[in-house]
N, C-alpha and C positions, 0 to 999 in steps of 0.2 A: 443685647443692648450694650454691655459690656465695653465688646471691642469695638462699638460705632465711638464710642466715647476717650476710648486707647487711640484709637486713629486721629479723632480729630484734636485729642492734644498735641500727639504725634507732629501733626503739619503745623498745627499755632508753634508750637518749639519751634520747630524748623527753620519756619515763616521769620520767627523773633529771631533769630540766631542768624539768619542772612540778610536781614535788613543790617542787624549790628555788625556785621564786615559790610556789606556797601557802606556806612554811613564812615565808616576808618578808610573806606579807598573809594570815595566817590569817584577816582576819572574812571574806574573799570565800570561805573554801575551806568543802565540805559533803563527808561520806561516806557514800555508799550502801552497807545490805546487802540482800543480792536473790538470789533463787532463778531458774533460768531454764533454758533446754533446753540451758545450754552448764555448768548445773552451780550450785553456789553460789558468789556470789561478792562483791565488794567493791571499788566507785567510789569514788575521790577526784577530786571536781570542784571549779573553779575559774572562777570569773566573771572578763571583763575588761570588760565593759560589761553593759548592764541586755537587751542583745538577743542577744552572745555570751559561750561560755565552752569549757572544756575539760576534760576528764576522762578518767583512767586506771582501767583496771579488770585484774582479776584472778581469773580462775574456774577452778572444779575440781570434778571429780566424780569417783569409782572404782564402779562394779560389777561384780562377776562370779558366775557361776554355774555349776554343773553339769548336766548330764541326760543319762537314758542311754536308746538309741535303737537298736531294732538288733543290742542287744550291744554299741554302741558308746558309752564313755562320751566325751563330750565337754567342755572345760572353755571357758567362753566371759568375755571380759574387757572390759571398756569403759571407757577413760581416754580424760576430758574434760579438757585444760588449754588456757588459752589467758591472753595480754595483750593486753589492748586498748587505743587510743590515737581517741581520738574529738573531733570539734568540736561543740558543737550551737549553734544559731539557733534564735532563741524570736522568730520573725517578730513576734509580738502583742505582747514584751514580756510575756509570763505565763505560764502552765504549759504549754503546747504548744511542743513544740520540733520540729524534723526533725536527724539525726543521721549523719553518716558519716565512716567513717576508716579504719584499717589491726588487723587481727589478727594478732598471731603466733600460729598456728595448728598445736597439738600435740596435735589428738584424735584418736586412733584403736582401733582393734577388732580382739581377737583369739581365734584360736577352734585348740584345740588335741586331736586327738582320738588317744586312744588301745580299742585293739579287746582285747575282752574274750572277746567267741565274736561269731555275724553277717557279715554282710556290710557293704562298703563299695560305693556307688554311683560313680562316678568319670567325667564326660564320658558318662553312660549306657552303662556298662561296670560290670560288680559283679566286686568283689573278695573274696576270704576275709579273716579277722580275720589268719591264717595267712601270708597274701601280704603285707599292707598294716603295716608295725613302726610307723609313725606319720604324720600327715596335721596341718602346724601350716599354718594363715591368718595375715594379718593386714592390715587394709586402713587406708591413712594418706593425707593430704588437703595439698595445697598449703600451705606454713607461712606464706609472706603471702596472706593473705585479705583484702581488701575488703570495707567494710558500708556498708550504707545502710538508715534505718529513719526513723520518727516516734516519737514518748515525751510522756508527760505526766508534770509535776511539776520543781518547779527546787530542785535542794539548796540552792542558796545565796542566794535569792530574799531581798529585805530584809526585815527583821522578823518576819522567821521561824525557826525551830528545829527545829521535829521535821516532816517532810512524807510525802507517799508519792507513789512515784517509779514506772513502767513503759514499756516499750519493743517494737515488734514494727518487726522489719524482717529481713534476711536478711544470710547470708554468703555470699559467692561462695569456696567453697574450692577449684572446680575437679574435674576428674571422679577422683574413688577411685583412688587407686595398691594393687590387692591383688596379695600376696604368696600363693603356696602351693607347699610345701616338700612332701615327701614321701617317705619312707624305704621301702625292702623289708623283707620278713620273711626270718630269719635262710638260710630255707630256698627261698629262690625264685628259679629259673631264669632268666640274666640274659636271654633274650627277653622273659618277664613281665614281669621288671620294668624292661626298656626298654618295653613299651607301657604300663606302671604310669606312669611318669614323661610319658610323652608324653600320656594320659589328662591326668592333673594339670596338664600346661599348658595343654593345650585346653580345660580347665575354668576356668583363672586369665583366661584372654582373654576366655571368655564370662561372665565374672562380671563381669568390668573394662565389658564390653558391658554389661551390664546396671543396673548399678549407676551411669553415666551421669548417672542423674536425679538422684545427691545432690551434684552439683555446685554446688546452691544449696540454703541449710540454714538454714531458718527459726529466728530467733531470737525469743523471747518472755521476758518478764524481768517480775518484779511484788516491790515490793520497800521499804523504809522509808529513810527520809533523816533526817541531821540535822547543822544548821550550827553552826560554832563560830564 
């Protein structure tokens, strides 16, 4: 917990400390808005030569929804936040750059289900709506994340104003930390519902197994610029 919290002063300094040089040489500084798989969001970039530069960004996204399955309704939720702290090289001198730096990294997913009639599946064990009082997930991701990408277009390019700006590369957040909670029903025999719970964690391990592969989480971003 430690270093999630070392990290994310880490980028808030950083973050303060580059805005405080744009705001001393605002013709160098440009601001991106841009849509992207990490949400919509908003770069402030800052040139120190015509080959590098640096820029903070700020993304967010909310959706959630319902569906009922089983008998069982489920409410499911999805919070994208994150800051980003990045350097880029523009090797050419012109709109191609390559990009890497640090995420503080606060996305995560949650899925919260309450039984209406049906059954619940459980480690391939079915339970009654009766047995089961509530079943809350929730999977969250390493809070320093590392990136590395490519992008074309430069906010702050000379003689320029309004640009348009994209980037694909990836984050390394590390393998899913899931969570699964699980309550009994008012009227069930604590054998059930010690294999009730014991179900639920052998399911939280095999999910954490599974889920493995979103250790790396592609980033894609397409989005407008313009210099002051």
């Amino acid at each position: 917990m430690k270093k999630y919290v070392v990290a994310k002063k880490c980028v808030i300094a950083a973050t303060v400390g580059l805005l405080g040089v744009g705001v001393a040489h605002a013709d160098d500084v440009g601001v991106s808005v841009k849509g992207s798989t990490l949400g919509f969001g908003v770069d402030v970039s800052k040139s120190f030569s015509d080959s590098l530069g640096a820029r903070i960004g700020l993304n967010g996204y909310n959706y959630s929804t319902t569906r009922a399955e089983s008998g069982v309704d489920y409410d499911f939720k999805l919070k994208l936040g994150s800051v980003s702290l990045l350097a880029d090289w523009y090797p050419f001198q012109g709109t191609f750059r390559t990009s890497a730096g640090l995420f503080y990294n606060n996305n995560k997913a949650s899925l919260n289900a309450k039984p209406s009639s049906g059954t619940y599946t459980i480690n391939n064990v079915s339970y009654t709506a009766a047995e089961v009082g509530s079943l809350n997930g929730e999977m969250t991701f390493n809070k320093a994340a590392p990136y590395i990408g490519i992008g074309w277009g430069n906010p702050v390019a000379k003689e320029k104003t309004w640009g348009f700006v994209a980037d694909i590369g990836v984050l390394f957040q590390g393998s899913p930390k899931f969570a699964l909670d699980v309550t009994c029903g008012a009227a069930v025999d604590a054998a059930t519902c010690t294999q009730l719970k014991a179900d639920a964690a052998a399911e939280r391990t095999q999910a954490e197994s599974d889920l493995k592969s979103f250790s790396w989480y592609p980033v894609v971003s397409i989005g407008v610029s313009y210099k002051f």
